[in-house]
N, C-alpha and C positions, 0 to 999 in steps of 0.2 A: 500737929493738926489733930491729930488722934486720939490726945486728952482734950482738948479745948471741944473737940466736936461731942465727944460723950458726957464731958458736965453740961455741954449747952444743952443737948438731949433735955437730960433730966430735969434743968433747972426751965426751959422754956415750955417742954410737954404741960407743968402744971400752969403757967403761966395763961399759953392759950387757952386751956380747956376752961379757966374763970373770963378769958375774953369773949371767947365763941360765942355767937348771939343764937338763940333757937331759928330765925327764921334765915340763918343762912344755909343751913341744910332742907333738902328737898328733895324728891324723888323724880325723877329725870331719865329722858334716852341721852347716850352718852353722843355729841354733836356730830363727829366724824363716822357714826356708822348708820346707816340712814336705815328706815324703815324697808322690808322687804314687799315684793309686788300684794302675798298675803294681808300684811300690816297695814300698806300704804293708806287703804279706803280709811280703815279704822285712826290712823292718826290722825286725817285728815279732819275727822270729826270731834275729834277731842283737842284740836286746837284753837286755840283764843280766838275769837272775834277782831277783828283788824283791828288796832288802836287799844286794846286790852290788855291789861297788865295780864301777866302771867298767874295760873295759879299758883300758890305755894302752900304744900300742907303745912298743917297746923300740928306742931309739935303735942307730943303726950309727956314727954320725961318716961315711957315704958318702954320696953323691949315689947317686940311679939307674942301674942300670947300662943302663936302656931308656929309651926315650926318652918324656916325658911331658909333657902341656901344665905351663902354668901357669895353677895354676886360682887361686881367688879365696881372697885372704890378708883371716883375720878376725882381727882385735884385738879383747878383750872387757876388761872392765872399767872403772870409773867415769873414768879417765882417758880411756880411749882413746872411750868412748859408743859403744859398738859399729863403733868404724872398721873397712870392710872394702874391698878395692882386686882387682881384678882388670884386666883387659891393656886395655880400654876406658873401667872408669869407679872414681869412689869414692863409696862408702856410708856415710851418720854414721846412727847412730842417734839417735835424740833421745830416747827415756824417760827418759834421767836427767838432761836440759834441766828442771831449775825454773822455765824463762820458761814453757815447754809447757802448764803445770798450770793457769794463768791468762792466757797469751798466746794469741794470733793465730799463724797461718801466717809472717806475717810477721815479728812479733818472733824466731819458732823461725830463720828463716835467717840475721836477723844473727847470731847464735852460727856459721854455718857458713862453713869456709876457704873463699874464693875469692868468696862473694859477699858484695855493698853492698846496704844496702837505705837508702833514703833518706829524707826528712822525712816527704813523701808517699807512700810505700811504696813506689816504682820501684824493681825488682830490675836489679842489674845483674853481670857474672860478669867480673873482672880488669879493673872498670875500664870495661867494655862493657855498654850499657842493650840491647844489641840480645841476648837471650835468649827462648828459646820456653819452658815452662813446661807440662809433663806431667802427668798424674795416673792414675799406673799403666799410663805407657807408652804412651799414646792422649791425642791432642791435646783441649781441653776447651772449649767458649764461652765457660766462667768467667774467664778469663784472656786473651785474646783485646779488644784495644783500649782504649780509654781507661779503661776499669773495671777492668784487672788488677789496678791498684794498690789497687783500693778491696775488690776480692773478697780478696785475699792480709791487708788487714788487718780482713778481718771472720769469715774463717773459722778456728774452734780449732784451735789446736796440736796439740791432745791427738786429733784424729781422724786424725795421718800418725804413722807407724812407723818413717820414713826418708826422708832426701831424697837423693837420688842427684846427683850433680855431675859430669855427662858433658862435660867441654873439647871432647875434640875423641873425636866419635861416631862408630860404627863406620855401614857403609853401611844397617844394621839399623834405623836412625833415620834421620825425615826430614831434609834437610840447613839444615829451618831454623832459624835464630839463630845470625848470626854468630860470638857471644861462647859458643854451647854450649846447651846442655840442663840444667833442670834440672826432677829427675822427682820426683814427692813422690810415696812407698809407701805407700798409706792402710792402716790398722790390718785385718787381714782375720782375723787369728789366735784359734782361738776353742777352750777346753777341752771334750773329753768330756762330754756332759750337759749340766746346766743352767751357767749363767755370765751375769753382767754386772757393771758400774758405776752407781756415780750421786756425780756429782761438782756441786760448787756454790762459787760465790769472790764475793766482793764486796769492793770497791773505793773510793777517795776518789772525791771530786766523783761519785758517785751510781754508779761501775761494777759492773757487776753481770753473770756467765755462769755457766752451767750444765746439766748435760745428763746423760742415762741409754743407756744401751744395753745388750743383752742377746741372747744367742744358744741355740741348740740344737746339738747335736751327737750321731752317733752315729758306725756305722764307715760307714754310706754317705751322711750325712742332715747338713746343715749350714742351718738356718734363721736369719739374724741379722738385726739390728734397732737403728736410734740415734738420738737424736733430742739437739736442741741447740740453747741460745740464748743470746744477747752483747747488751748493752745498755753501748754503747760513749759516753760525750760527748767531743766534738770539743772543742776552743779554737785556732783557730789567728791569730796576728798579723804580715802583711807587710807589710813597706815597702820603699817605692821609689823613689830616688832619680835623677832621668832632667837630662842638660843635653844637647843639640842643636846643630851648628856649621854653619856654611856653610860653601863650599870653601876658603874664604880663612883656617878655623880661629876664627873671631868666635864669640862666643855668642849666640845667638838665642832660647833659652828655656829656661829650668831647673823641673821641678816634683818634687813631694812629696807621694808618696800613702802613706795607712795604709788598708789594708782589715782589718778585723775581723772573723773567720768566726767561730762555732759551732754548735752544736747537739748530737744525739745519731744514732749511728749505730745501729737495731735488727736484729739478724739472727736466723732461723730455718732452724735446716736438719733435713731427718729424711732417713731412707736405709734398704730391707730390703732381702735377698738371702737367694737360694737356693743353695746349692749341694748336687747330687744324682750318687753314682757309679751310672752304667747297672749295669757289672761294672769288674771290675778293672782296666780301660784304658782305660775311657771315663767324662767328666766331663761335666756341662752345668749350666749357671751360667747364671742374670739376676739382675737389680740395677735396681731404681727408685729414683731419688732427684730430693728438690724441696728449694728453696733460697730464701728471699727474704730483699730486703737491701732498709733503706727507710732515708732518711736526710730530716732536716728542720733546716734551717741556717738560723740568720739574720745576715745581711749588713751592716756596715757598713765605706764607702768615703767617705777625705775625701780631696781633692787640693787644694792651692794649687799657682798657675803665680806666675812671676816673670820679668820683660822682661831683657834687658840688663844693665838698670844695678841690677839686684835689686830696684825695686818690684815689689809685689801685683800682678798682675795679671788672676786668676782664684781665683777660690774655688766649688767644686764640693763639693758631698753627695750624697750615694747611700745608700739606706735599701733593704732589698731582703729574701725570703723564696728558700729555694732548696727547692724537694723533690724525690728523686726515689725510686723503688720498682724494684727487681731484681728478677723473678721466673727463677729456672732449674728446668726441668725437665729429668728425662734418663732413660732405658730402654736397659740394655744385654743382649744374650744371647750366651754364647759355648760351642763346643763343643771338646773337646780327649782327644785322641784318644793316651796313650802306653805305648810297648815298652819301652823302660827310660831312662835319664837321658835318653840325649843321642837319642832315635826318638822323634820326637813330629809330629804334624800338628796344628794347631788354625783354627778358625775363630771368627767374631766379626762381634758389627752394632751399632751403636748410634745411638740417635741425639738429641741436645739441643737443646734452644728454650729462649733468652733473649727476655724481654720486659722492655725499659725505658722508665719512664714516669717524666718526670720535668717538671717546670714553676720559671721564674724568675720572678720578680713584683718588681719594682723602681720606686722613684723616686726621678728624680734634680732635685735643685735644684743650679740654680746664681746666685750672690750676687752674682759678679762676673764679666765685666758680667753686668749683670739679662738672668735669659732665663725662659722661660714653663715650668712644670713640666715633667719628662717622664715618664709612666708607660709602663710597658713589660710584657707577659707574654709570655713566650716559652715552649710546649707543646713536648714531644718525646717520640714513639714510636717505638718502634726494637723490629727484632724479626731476632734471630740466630736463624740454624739451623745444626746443623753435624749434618752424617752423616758417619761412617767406616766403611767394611766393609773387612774385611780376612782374610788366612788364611796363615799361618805352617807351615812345614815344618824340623824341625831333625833333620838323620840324622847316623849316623857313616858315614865312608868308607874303608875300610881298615880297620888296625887304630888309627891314630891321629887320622885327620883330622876334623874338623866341620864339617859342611856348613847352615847357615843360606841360607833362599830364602823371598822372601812378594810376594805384592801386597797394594795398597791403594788403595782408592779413598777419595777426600775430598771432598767437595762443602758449600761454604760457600756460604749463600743468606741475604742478610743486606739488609734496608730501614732505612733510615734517613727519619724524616719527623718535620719542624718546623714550628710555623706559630710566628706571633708577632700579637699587638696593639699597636698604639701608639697614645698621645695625651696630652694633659694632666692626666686622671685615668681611674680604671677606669670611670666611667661615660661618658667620652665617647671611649673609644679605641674604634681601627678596628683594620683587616686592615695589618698592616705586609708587603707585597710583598718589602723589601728582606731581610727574614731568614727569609720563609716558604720553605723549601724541601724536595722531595723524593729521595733518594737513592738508589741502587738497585746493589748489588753482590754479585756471582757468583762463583765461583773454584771449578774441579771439576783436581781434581789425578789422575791415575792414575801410580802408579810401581810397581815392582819392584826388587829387592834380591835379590841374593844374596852371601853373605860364607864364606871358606874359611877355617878354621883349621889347622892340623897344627904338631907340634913337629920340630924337626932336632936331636937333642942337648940341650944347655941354653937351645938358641934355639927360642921357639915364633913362629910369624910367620899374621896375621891381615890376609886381604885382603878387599873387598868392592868393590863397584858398584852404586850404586841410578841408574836412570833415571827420571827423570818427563818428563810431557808436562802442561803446564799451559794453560789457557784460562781468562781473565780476563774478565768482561762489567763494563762502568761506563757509569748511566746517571743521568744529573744532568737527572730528571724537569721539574723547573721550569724550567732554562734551555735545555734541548734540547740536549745536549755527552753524547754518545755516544761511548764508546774502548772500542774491543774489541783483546784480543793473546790468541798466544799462540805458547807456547817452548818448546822437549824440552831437556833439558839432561841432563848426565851427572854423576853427584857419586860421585868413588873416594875411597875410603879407604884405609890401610893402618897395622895395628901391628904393630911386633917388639918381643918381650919376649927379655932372656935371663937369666938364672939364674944370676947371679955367685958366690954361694954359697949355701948351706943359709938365711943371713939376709941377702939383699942380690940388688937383682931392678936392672935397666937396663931401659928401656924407650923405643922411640923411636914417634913415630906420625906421621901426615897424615891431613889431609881437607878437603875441598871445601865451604863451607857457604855457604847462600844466607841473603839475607833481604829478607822479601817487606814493602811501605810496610802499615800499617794501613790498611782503609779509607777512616778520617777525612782520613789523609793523602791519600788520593789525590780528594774529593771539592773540587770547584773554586769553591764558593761559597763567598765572602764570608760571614762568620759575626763577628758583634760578640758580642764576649765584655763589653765595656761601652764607654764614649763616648773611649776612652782605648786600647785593645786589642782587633784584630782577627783573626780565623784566616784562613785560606783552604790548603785541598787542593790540590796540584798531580796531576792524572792523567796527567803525561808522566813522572812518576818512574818510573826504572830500575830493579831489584832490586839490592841491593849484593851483590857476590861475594867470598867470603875464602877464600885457602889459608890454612890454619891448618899448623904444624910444634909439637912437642913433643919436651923428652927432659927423662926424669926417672929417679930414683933413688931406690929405696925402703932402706929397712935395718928389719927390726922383730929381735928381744930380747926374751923373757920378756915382762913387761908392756908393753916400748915399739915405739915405732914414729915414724922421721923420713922425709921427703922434701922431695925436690927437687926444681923442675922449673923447666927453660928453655923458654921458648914464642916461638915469633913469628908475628904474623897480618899476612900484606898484604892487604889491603881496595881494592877499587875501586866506583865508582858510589858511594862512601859517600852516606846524605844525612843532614841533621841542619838543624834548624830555624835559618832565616836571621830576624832582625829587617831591617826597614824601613822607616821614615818615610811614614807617608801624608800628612802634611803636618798645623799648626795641634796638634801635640803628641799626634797620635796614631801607635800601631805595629801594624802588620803582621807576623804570623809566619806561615813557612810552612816548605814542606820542598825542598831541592835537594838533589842530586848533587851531592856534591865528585869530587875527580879519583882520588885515592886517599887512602888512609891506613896509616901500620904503628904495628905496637906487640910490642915484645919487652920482655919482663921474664921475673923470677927467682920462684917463690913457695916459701918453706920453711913445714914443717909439722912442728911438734914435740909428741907426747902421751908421759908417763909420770909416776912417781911423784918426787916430792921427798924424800917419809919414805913412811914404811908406811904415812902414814893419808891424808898431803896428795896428791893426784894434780894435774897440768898438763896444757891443751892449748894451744897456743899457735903462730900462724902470721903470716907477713909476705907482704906481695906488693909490689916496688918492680920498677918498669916504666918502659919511654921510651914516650912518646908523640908522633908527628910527622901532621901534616895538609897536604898539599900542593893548595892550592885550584885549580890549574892552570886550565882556561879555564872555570873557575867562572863563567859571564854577567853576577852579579851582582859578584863581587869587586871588581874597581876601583871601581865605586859607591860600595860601604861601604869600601873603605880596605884589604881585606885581600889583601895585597901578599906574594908570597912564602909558603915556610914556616912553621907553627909548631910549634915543639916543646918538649917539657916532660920532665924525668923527674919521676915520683909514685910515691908511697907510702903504705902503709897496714896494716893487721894486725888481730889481734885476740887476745887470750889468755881463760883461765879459771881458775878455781881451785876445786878441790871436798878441803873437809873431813870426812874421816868422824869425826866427835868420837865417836859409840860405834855400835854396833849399830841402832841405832836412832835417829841424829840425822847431817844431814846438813847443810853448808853452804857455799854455791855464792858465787864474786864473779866478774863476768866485766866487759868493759869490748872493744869496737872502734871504730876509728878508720879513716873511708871514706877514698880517696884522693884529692887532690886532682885534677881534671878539665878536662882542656883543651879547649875550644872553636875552632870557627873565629872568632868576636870576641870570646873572652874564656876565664872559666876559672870554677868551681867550686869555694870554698874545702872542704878536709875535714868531717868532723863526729868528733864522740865521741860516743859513748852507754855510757852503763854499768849493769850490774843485777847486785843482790843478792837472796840467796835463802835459806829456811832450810826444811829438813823434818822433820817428828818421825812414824816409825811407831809407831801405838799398838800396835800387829800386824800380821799379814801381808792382814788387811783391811781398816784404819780409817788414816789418816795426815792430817795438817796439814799444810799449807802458807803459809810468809811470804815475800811477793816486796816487791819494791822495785826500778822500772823506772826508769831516767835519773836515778840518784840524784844525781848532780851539776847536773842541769837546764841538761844541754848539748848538747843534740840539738836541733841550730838550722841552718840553712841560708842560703852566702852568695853569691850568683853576682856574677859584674862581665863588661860588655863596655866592648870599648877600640876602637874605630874614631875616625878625624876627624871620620867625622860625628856621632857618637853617642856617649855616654859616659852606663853604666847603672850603679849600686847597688844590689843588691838583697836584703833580707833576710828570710828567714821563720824563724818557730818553732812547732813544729806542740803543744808543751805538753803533751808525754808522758807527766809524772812523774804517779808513780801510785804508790800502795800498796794492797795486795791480802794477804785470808787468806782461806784454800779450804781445803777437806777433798774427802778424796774416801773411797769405801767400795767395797770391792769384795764380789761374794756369789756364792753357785753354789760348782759342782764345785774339790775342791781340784788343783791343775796336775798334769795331763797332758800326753803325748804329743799335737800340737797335727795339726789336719787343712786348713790355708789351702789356698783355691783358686789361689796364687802359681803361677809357672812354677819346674819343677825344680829341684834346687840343683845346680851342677858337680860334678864327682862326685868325693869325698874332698878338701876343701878342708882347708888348713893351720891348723888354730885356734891362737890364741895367748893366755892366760890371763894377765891380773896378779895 
């Protein structure tokens, strides 16, 4: 895919640019971000006469003869899904994503350039799992710890407008996730009057979502409203393939387990908001939204062991229930204050509670040798909090310059608390001491940011500084292990953009990015996951630090648009989950600090048309990967001796046919990269989906999906040490087919009023 995408590059860039007509460029507000209450009067005066064609400037064949930023480059059309890039980040649209209509959050990202999502829904950005994950710009408890992956595949597609894919963040963003930011724009866009949806899909093996929403609108009056639900079943099947050596390389014991998960995933989400203009400068916005996610699995685990010389020598069952229940609540209020684009002050408060309750209920028999039942229930309450306040200033300075400045404060207050039972059946268990435990974790972040913009010419250059001061609290209630820290650290950024021609932008960047352990990592109790697999937190873990470097290359043409981009991230403090032997065929995971790590690679990104009707997106990412364990404490134990390195690869394309007016048909297909470990590697995966839409009108339409049509979205990991030698394989049983309809009603399209932040002012649109 790799080389075919970089000749096409080359050989199609010159292609379009002799196609490209002058009058399909124009200078335009980009559609999705509507005019602010300041702006509104002034659009309203500069727009066409009813029944008037639009103006469009009249081409010079010049550059500027003054100096001008570079603002945010839009690509419209079924090919390009709303691509739009400017000097820090890039923007996809998803509405003409078919996975949307009947998928998850998550299904909607694998469609997007740069990132993987994986079996289990772990989002990861070039290759990197260490990603923060936004929702309109403000960090969220939905996403935040071992439940990311489970919120990102329960919550609808169809409720984000865009996902934003920040590499490498200006100092305007907190500096965490190593691998970048990626920020999902939820839908805010609402017509004149009255307006909504009601959309419904149902699925094999019993899937079933659906949902309504509905707004009000006037010129100062925005009331809206949406409520939503997924009725998801699970199947998933792993196995594991484990042998054990002494130092002398002997085998000591080989075993073979299949665990069998299923069940059903149920989710409810609803969400209202306000938004009210005081007068024509000033806005004030809230927003209540509640969430819950309940899930009911049941478990089956067989293992056989084998000696030596390959007899039998254990046979184990496990029969088990899993439940757990999500609730999120959240209240946000913000006030915003603006003079024209680029003069604005705003403020903001918010703040979310996560409660998780979840319980495991298991018994194990084992056959060989004879041992006495074992029942087990393990309770867990968990209760996140996260506040954010914050207040934002954006002025110009001169005649060219932009001056961005804000603080924030963050305070995360988060309990963790287990108890467990044990014994031979649920009537005669007791209080299990070894897995009850209490948790208790704090983290209040205060930073500041300020970031410069100005142009010199063709060159616009973007500088920034954010500081924080952080304070950690860790309190491991049952065992008495109390770690408290805390660090001011400094995180710079900088981009240059320059303006090579009328279609062709260069762009170089840096920054500074931290990333902070979860929680769970840092909590130090032993934690049995079953008789075979143990966790435990390390609370001496480090933050990993990364310089990130970027240079890329844009080119867009009438309907197209390529890029390029060279990247490299040095890494230190990295940590990533070490396996160990507790001895008697059980493992230990946990988390350490490696010494460093880099990773440089290439990513191209290709969107335009084939014919008049067929449109392309299509992109690759092949990258080196190297890990240096250096005085890693544990390395010589497990074997891992020296460097490792890998180069990977991976990609993804689409295809969208418009067969007529009213019928549309989507094939898309990616393939993650392959993954190098400190004792091993991650084989790739494929996934692929087809789609089909038929508009009855401009308010009724069908929809036919068809998720992992090939029933190849499976997962393989392998570790290689002398002492250990692992196989491991899962399938999480994706394939699915789905038909939906969806209706839309209310006011016919209007001039749109979102509470969004301003749009840059006169951005370049580009039409297919």
């Amino acid at each position: 895919m790799s080389v075919w995408l970089a000749t096409a590059m080359a050989v199609a860039a010159g292609h379009a640019e002799a196609q490209a007509q002058p009058s399909q460029t124009q200078s335009s507000q980009t559609q999705s971000q509507a005019p602010t209450p300041a702006t509104k009067s002034a659009a309203k005066s500069k727009a066409p006469a009813k029944g008037a064609a639009p103006k469009t400037a009249a081409p010079t064949g010049k550059k500027p003869s003054t100096p001008k930023t570079v603002d945010e480059v839009v690509v419209t059309g079924a090919a390009q899904n709303g691509f739009r890039s400017s000097i820090d980040r890039r923007s996809y649209g998803i509405a003409n994503d078919l996975a949307t209509t009947t998928g998850t959050i998550s299904d909607a990202l694998k469609n997007i350039p740069s990132v993987e999502v994986d079996v289990q829904g772990n989002v990861s950005l070039r290759g990197d799992p260490n990603v923060t994950i936004l929702v309109d710009g403000k960090p969220s408890a939905l996403f935040r710890g071992q439940s990311a992956a489970q919120a990102l595949q329960s919550l609808p597609a169809d409720s984000v407008e865009r996902v934003e894919v920040i590499t490498n963040p200006s100092a305007e963003f907190s500096p965490d996730g190593s691998a970048g930011i990626i920020n999902l724009v939820m839908k805010k866009t609402h017509r004149i009057g009255t307006s909504g949806s009601v959309r419904y899909t149902t699925g094999s093996a019993g899937r079933r979502n659906g949902g309504i929403s509905g707004a009000y609108s006037n010129d100062s009056l925005t009331v809206s409203g949406d409520a939503s639900f997924r009725h998801d079943p699970q199947h998933s099947i792993n196995t594991d393939d484990r042998s054990q050596f002494d130092s002398s390389g002997h085998d000591l014991e080989t075993t073979h387990q299949v665990i069998d998960n299923r069940g059903p995933i149920d989710t409810w989400t609803a969400r209202g908001g306000v938004d009210y203009d005081l007068n024509k400068k000033d806005r004030v916005s809230a927003e209540v939204h509640a969430l819950q996610n309940a899930g009911k699995f049941h478990n089956l685990e067989d293992l056989k062991g084998f000696d030596p010389t390959d007899a039998l020598d254990q046979v184990f069952d496990q029969a088990g229930l899993n439940k757990n229940v999500r609730d999120n609540l959240g209240a946000q209020a913000s006030w915003r204050h603006t003079t024209s684009y680029d003069d604005e002050v705003s403020a903001s408060a918010s703040h979310e509670i996560n409660y998780e309750r979840g319980e495991t209920e298991f018994t194990a028999v084992t056959t060989d040798p004879p041992e006495p039942d074992l029942f087990q229930d393990i309770r867990s309450h968990n209760a996140l909090n996260l506040t954010d306040l914050r207040t934002d200033l954006r002025r110009p300075v001169g005649d060219d310059g932009k001056l961005k400045a804000g603080y924030e404060l963050r305070i995360d207050d988060e309990s963790y608390d287990t108890t467990s039972e044990r014994g031979v059946s649920d009537v005669t268990a007791g209080p299990d001491p070894t897995l009850t435990n209490h948790f208790l974790y704090k983290q209040t972040i205060n930073s500041a940011y300020a970031t410069y913009e100005r142009p010199f010419g063709d060159w616009t250059v973007l500088g920034g500084l954010r500081v924080e001061d952080v304070e950690q609290d860790l309190n491991q209630v049952t065992t008495a292990i109390v770690h408290d820290s805390n660090y001011l650290r400094a995180y710079p950024t900088l981009h240059v953009n320059y303006r090579w021609s009328d279609n062709q932008q260069v762009t170089l960047s840096y920054s500074r990015r931290i990333q902070r352990p979860n929680p769970s990592d840092l909590n130090p109790f032993l934690i049995e996951q079953d008789e075979f697999n143990f966790r435990a937190g390390n609370p001496n873990l480090k933050p990993e630090r990364t310089d990130s470097f970027e240079a890329g290359w844009q080119y867009h043409a009438g309907g197209t648009f390529y890029l390029a981009t060279a990247y490299y991230r040095a890494s230190a403090n990295d940590f990533t989950d070490v396996i160990t032997d507790l001895g008697t065929g059980a493992l230990l995971d946990t988390k350490e600090n490696l010494a460093s790590s880099k990773h440089a690679g290439l990513e191209l990104v290709a969107n335009g048309h084939l014919t008049k009707d067929i449109s392309y997106n299509a992109s690759t990412n092949i990258y080196y990967a190297e890990i240096d364990p250096g005085n890693f404490p544990l390395a010589s134990a497990l074997g891992i001796l020296g460097d490792r390195s890998a180069i990977e690869g991976g990609g993804r394309f689409s295809l969208n046919w418009n067969a007529t007016t009213k019928d549309i048909f989507q094939l898309s297909g990616q393939m993650n990269a392959r993954r190098l470990t400190p004792q091993g590697y991650s084989d790739p995966m494929f996934l692929s989906f087809l789609g089909y839409r038929h508009k009855f009108n401009d308010k009724l339409a069908l929809v036919f999906n068809v998720q992992d049509v090939f029933n190849t979205f499976h997962a393989r990991s392998f570790i290689d040490t002398p002492l250990l030698r692992d196989r491991a394989f899962g399938t999480g049983r994706i394939q699915a087919a789905y038909v939906g309809f969806s209706w839309n009603f209310g006011s016919p399209p209007k001039p749109t009023r979102p509470p969004p932040p301003p749009p840059e002012p006169e951005p370049e649109a580009i039409h297919g």
